[in-house]
DSSP file (Angstrom, degrees, kcal/mol; ACC not computed):
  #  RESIDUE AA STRUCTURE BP1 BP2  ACC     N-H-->O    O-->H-N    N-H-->O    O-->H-N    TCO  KAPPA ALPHA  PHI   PSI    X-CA   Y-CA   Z-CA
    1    1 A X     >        0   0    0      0, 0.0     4,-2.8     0, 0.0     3,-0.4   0.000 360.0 360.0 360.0 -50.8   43.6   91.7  164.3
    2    2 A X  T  4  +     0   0    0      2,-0.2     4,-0.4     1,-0.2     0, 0.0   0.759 360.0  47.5 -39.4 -35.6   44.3   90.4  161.2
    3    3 A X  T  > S+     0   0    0      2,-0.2     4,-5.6     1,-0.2    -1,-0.2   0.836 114.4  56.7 -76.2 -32.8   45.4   93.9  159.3
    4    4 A X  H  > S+     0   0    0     -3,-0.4     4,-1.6     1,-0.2    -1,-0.2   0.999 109.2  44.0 -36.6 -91.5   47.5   93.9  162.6
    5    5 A X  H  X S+     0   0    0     -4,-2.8     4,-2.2     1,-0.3    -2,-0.2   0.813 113.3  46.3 -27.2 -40.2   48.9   90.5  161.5
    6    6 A X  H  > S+     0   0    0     -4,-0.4     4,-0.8    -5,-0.3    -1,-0.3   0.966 106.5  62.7 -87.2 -37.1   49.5   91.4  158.0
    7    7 A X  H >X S+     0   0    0     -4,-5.6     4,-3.3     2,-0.2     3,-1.3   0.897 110.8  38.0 -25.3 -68.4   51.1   94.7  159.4
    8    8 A X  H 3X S+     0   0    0     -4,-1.6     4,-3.6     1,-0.3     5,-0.3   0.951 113.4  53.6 -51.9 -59.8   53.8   92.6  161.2
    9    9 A X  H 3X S+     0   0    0     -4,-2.2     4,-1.9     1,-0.2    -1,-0.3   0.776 115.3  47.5 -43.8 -23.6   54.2   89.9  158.2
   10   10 A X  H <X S+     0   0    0     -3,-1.3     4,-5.3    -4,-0.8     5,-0.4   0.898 113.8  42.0-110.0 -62.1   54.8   93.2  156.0
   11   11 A X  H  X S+     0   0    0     -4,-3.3     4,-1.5     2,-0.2    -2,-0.2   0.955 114.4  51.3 -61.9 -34.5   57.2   94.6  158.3
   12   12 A X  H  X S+     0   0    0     -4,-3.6     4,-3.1     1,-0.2     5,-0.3   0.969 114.2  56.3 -62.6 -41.4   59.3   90.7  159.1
   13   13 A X  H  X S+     0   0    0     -4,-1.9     4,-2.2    -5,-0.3     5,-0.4   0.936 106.9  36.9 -74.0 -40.1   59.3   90.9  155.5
   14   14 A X  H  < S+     0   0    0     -4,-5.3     4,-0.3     2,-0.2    -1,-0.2   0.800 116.8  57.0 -83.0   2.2   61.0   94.2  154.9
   15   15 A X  H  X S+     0   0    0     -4,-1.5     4,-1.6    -5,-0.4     3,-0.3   0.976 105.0  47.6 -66.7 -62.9   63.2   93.5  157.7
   16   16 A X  H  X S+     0   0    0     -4,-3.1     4,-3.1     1,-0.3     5,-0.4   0.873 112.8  48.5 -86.0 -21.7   64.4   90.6  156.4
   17   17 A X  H  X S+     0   0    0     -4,-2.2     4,-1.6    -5,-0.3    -1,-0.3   0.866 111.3  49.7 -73.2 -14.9   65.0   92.1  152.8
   18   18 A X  H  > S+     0   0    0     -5,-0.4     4,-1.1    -4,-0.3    -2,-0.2   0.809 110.7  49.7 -73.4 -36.2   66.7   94.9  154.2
   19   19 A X  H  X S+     0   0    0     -4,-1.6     4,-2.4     2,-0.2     5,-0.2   0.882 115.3  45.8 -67.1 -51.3   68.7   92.1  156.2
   20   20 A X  H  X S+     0   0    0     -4,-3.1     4,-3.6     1,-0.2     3,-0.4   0.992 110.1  51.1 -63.3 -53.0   69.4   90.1  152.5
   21   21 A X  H  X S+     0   0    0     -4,-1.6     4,-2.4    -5,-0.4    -1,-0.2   0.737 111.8  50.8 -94.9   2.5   70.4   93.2  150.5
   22   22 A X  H  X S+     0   0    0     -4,-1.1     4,-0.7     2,-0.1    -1,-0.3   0.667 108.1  49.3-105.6  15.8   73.1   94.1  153.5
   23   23 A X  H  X S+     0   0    0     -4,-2.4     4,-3.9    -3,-0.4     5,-0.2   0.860 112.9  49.6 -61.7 -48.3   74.4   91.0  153.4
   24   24 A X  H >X S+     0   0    0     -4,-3.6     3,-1.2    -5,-0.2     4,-0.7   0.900 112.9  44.1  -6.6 -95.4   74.6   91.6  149.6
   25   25 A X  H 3X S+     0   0    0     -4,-2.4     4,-3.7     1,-0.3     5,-0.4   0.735 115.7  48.9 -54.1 -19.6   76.2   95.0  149.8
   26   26 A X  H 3X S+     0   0    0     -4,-0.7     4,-2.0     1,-0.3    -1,-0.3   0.931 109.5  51.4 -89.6 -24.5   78.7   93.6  152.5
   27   27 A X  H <X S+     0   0    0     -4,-3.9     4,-1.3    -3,-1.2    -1,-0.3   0.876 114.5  46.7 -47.8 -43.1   79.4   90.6  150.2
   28   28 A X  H  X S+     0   0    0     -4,-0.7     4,-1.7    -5,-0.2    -2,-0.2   0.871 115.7  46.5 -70.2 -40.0   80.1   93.2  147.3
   29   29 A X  H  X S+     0   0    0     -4,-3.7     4,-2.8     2,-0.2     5,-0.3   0.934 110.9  43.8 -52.1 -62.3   82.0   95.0  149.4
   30   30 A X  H  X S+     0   0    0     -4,-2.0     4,-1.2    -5,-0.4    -1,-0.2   0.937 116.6  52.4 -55.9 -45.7   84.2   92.4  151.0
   31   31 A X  H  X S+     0   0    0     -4,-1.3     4,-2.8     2,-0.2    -1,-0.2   0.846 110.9  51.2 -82.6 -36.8   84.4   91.0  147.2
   32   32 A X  H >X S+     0   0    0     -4,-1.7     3,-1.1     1,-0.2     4,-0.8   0.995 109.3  52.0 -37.2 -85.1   85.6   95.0  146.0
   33   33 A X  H 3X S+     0   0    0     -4,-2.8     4,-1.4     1,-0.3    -1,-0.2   0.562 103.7  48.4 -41.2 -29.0   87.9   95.0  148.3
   34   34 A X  H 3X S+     0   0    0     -4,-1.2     4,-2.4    -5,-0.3    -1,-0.3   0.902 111.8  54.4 -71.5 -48.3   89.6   91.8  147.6
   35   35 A X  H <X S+     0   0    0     -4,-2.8     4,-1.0    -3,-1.1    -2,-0.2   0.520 110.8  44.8 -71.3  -0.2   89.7   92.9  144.1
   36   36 A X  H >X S+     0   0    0     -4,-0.8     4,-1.2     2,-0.1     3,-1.1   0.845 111.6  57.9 -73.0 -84.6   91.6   96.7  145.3
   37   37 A X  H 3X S+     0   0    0     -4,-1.4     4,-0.5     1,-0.3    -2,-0.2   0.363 107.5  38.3   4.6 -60.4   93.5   94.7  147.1
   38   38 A X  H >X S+     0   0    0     -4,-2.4     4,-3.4     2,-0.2     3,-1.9   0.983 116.7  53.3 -63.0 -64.7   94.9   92.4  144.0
   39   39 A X  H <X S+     0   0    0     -3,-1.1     4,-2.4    -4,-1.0     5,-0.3   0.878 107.9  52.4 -46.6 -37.4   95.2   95.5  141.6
   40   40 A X  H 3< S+     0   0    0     -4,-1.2     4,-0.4     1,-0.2    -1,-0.3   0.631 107.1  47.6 -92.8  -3.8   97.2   97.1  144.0
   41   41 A X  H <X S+     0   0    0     -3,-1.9     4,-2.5    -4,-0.5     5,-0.3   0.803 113.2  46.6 -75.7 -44.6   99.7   94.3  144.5
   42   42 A X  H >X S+     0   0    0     -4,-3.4     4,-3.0     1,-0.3     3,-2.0   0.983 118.1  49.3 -62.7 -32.6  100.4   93.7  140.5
   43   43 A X  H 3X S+     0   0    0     -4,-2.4     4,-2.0     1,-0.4    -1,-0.3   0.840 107.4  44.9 -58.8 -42.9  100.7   97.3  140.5
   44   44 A X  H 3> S+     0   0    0     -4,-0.4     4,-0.8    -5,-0.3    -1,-0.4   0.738 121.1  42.3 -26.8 -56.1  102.8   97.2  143.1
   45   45 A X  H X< S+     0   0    0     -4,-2.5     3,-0.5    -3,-2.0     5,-0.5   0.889 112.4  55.9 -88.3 -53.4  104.8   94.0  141.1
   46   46 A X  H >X S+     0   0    0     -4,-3.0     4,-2.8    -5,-0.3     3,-2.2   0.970 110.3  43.3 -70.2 -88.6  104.4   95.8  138.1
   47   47 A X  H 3X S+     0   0    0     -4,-2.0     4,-1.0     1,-0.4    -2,-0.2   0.507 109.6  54.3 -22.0 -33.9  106.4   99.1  139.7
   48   48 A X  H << S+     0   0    0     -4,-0.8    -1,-0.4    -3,-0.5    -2,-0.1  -0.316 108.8  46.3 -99.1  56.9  109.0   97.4  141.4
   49   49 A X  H <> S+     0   0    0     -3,-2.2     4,-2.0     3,-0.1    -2,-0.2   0.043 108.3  57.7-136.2 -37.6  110.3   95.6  138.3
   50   50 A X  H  X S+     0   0    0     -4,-2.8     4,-0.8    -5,-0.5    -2,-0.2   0.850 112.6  37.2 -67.7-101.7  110.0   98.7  136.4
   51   51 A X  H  X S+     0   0    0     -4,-1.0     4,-2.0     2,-0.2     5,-0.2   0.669 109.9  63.9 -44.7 -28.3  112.6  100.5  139.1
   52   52 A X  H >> S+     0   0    0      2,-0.2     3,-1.9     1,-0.2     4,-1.2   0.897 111.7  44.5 -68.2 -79.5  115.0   96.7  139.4
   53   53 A X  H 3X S+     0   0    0     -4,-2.0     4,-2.8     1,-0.3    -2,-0.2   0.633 110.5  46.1 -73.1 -17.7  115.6   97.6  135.7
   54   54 A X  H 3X S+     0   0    0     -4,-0.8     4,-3.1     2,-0.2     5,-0.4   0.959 116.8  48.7 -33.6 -56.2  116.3  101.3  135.8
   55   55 A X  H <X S+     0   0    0     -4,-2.0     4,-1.4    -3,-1.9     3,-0.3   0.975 112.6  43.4 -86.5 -34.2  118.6  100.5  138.7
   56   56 A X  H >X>S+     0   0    0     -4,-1.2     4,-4.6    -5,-0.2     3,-1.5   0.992 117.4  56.2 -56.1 -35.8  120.6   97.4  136.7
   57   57 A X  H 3X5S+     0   0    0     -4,-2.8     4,-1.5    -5,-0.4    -2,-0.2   0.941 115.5  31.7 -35.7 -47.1  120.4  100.2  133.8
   58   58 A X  H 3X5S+     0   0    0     -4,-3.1     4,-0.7    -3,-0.3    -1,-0.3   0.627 114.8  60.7 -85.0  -7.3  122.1  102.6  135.9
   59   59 A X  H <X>S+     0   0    0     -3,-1.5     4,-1.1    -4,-1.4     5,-0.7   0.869 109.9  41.2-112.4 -50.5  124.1  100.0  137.6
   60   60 A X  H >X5S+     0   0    0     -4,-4.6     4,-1.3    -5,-0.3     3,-0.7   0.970 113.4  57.0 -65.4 -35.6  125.9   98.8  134.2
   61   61 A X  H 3<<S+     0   0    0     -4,-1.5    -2,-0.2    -5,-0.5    -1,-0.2   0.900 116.0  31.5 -63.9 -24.6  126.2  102.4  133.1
   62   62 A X  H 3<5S+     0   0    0     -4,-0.7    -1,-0.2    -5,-0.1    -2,-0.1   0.681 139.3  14.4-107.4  -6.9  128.2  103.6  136.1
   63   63 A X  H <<5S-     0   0    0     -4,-1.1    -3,-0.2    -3,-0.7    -2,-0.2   0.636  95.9-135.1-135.6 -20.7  130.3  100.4  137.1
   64   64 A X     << -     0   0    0     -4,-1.3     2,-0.5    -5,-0.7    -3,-0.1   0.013  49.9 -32.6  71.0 174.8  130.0   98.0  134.0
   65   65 A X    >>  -     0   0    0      1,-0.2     3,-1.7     2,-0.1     4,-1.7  -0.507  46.4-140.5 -83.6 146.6  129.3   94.6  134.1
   66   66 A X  H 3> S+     0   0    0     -2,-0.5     4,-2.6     1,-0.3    -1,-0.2   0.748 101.8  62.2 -17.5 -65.5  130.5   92.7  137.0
   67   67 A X  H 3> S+     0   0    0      1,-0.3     4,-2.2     2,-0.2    -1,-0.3   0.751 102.6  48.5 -72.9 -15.1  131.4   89.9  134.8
   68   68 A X  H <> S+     0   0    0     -3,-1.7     4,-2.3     1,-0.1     5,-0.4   0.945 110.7  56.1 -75.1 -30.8  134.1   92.0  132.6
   69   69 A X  H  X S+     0   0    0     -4,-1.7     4,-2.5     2,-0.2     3,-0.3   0.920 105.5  47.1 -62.8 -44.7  135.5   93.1  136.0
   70   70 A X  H  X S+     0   0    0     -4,-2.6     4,-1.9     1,-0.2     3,-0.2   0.968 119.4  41.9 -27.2 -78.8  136.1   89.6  137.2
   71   71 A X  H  X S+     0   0    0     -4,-2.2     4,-1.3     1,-0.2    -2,-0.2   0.648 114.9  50.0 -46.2 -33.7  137.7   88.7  134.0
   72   72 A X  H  X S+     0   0    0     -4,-2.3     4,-4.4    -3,-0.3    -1,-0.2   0.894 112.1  42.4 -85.8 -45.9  139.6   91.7  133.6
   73   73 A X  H  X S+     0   0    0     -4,-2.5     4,-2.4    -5,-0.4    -1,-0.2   0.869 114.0  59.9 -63.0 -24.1  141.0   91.8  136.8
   74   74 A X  H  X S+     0   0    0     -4,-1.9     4,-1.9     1,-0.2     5,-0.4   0.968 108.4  48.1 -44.1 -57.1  141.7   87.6  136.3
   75   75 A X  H  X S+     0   0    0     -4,-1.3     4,-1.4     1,-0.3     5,-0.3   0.739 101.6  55.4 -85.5 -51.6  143.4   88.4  133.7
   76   76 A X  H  X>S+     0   0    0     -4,-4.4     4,-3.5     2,-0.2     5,-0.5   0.997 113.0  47.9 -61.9 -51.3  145.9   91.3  134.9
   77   77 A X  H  X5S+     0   0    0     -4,-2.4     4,-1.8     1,-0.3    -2,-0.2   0.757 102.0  59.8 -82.0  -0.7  147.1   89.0  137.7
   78   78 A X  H  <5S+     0   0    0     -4,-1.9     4,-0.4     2,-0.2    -1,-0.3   0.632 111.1  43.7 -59.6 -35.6  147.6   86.2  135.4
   79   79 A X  H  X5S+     0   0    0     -4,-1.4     4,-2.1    -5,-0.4    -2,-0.2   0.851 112.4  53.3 -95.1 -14.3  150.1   88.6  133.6
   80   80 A X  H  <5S+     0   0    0     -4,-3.5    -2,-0.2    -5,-0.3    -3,-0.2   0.945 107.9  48.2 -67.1 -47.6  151.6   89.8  136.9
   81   81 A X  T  X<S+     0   0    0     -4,-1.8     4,-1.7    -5,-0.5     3,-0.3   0.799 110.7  52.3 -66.8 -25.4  152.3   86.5  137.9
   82   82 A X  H  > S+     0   0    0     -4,-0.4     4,-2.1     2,-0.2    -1,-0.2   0.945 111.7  48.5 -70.4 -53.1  153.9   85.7  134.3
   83   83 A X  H  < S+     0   0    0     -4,-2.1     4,-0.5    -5,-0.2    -1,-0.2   0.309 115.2  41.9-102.4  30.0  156.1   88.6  134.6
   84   84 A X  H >> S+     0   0    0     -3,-0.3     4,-0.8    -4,-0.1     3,-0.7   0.726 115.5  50.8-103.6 -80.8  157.3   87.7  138.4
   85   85 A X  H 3X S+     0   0    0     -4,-1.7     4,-1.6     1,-0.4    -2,-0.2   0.484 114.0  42.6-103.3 -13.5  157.6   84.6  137.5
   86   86 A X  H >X S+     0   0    0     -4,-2.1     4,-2.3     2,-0.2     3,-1.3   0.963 117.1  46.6 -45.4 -80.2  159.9   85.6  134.2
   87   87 A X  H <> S+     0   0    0     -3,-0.7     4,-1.2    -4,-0.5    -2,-0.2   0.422 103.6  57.0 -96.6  24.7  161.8   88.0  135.8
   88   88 A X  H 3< S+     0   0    0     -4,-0.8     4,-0.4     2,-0.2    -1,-0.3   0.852 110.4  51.2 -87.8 -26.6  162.6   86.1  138.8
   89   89 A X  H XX S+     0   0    0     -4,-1.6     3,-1.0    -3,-1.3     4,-0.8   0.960 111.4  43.3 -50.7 -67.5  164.0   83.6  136.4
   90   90 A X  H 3< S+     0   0    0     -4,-2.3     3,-0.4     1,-0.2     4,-0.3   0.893 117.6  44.5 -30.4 -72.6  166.1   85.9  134.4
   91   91 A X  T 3X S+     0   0    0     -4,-1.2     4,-1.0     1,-0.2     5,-0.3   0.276  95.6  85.1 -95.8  -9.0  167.6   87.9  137.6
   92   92 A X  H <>>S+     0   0    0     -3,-1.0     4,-3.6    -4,-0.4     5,-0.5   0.988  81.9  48.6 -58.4 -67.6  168.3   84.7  139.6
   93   93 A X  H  X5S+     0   0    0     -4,-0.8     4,-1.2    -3,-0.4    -1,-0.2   0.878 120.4  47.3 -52.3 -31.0  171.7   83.4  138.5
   94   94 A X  H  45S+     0   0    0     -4,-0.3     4,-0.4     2,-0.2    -1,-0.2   0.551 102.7  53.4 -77.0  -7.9  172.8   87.1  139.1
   95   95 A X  H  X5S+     0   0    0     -4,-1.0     4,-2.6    -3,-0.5     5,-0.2   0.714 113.5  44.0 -81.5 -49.4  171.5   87.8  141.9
   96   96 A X  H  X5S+     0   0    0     -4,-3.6     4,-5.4    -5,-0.3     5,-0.5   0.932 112.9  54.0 -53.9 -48.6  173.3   84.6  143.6
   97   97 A X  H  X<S+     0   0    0     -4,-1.2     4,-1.6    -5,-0.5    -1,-0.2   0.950 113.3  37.5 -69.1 -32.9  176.3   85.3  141.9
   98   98 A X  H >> S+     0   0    0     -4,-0.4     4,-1.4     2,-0.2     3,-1.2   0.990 117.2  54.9 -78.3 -62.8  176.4   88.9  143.2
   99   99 A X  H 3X S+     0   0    0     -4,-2.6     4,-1.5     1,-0.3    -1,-0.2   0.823 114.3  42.7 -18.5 -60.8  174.9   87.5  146.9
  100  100 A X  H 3X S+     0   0    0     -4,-5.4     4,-1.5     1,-0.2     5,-0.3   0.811 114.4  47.4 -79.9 -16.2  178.0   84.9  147.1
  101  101 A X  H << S+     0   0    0     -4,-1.6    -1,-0.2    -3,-1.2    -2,-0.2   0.889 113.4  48.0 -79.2 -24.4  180.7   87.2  145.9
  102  102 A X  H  < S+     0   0    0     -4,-1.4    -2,-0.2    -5,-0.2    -1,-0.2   0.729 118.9  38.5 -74.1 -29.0  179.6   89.9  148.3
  103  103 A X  H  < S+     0   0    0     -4,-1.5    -2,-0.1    -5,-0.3    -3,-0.1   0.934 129.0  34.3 -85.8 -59.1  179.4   87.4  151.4
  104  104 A X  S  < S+     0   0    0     -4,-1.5     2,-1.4     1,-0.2    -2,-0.2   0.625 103.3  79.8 -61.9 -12.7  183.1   85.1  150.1
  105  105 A X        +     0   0    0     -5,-0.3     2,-0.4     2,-0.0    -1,-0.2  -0.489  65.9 166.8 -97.9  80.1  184.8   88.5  148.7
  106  106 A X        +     0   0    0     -2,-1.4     2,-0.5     2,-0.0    -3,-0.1  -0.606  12.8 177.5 -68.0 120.4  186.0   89.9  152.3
  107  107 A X        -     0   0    0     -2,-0.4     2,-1.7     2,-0.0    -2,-0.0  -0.796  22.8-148.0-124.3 109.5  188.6   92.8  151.9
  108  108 A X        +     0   0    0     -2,-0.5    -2,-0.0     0, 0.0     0, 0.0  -0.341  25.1 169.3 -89.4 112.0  189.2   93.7  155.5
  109  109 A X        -     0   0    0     -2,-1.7     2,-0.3     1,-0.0    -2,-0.0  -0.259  40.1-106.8 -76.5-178.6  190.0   97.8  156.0
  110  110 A X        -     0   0    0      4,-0.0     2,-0.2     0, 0.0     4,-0.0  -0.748  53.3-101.1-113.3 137.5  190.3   99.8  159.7
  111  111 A X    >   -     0   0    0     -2,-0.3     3,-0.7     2,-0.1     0, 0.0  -0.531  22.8-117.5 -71.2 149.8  187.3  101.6  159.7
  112  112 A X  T 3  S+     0   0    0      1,-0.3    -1,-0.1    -2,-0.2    -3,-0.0   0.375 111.4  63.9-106.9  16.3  188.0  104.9  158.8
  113  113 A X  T 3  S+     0   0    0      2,-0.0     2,-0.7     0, 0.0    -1,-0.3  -0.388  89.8 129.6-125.3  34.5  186.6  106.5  162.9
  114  114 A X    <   -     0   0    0     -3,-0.7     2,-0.5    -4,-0.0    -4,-0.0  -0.825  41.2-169.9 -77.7 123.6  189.8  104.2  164.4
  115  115 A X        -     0   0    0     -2,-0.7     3,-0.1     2,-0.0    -3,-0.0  -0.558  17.4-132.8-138.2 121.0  192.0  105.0  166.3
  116  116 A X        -     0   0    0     -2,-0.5     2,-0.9     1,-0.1    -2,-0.0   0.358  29.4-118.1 -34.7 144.3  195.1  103.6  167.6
  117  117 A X              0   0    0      1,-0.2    -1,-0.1     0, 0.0    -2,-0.0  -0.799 360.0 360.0-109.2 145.5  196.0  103.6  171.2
  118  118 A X              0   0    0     -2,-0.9    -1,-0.2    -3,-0.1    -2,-0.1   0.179 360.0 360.0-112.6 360.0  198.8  105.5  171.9
């Protein structure tokens, strides 16, 4: 009975080290995984940071930067507006003058599709 006895103690006992070392592995595991899991996000971080600066690379090479276009374009209709507002000055007093002579200078003709009636 005893050897019986010691049998079982010998067998609870490799059960339960067989039970400890897969809790282990699944502890190593679980702890693996966490660590793919991290590498493959910075890589991941790492990869898209890399492609954002290719594309601003390529994105000033083919359109330039944004902030000269603002300015540049500021800047032409600040000189459009200078030279309306210039030559509206110039071209006024002659423009009136021509307006009022054209409306007050009446020369009245017969249109030249008249005709009397007979």
């Amino acid at each position: 009975m005893t050897s019986q006895s010691q049998g079982i103690q010998q067998l609870l006992q490799a059960e339960k080290r067989a039970k400890d070392k897969l809790e282990e592995a699944k502890k190593r595991k679980g702890k693996r995984l966490k660590q793919a899991k991290e590498e493959a996000t910075a890589e991941i971080d790492h990869y898209r940071l890399q492609r954002e600066k290719e594309f601003r690379t390529k994105e000033t090479n083919v359109m330039g930067s944004q902030g000269n276009l603002s300015a540049k374009i500021e800047e032409q209709t600040t000189e459009a507006i200078r030279n309306l507002t210039s030559s509206y000055h110039r071209n006024m007093e002659s423009m009136m003058k021509q307006l009022l002579n054209t409306i007050c200078d009446i020369s009245p003709e017969i249109h030249p599709n008249f005709r009397p009636a007979v």
